[in-house]
N, C-alpha and C positions, 0 to 999 in steps of 0.2 A: 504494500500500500504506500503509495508516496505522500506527503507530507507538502502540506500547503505552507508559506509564511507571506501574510499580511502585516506591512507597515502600519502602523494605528497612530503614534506618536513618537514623538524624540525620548529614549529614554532618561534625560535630564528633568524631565516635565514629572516624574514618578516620582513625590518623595521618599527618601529612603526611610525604610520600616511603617511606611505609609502606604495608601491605594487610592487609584484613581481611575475612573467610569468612563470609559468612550464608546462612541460609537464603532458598533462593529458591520459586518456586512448584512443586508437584505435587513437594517431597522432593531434588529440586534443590538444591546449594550454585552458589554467587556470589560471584566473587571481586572485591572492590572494592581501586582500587590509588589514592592521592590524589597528582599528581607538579607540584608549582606549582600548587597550589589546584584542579588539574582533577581530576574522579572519573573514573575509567573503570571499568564492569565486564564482566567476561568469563563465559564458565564455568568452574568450578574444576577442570579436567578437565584435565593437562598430555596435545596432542594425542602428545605424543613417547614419555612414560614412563608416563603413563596417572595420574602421580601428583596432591598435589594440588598446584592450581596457585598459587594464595594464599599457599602457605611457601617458597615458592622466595625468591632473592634479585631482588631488583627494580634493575636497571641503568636509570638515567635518562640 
């Protein structure tokens, strides 16, 4: 299966140990999280409360 990568933002815009929301494709939000220099994104979708997922607080 090959592997897609979409630009979304500058990774400088992500504070570190922080998360921030963007737009992702087809109306989608993307929750970017930066925890010791690494990015990870997810969907912004909390599978739990349905809320979003990017303002929660982030436990490293």
């Amino acid at each position: 299966m090959a592997s897609k990568m979409l630009k979304l933002i500058s990774l400088d815009a992500i504070p570190e140990g922080g998360s921030l929301i963007v737009a992702g494709p087809r109306g989608t939000e993307i929750a970017l999280f930066k925890i010791k220099g690494a990015v990870y994104a997810l969907d912004n979708a909390c599978p739990h409360s349905e809320g979003p997922l990017g303002k929660g607080e982030l436990n490293s």
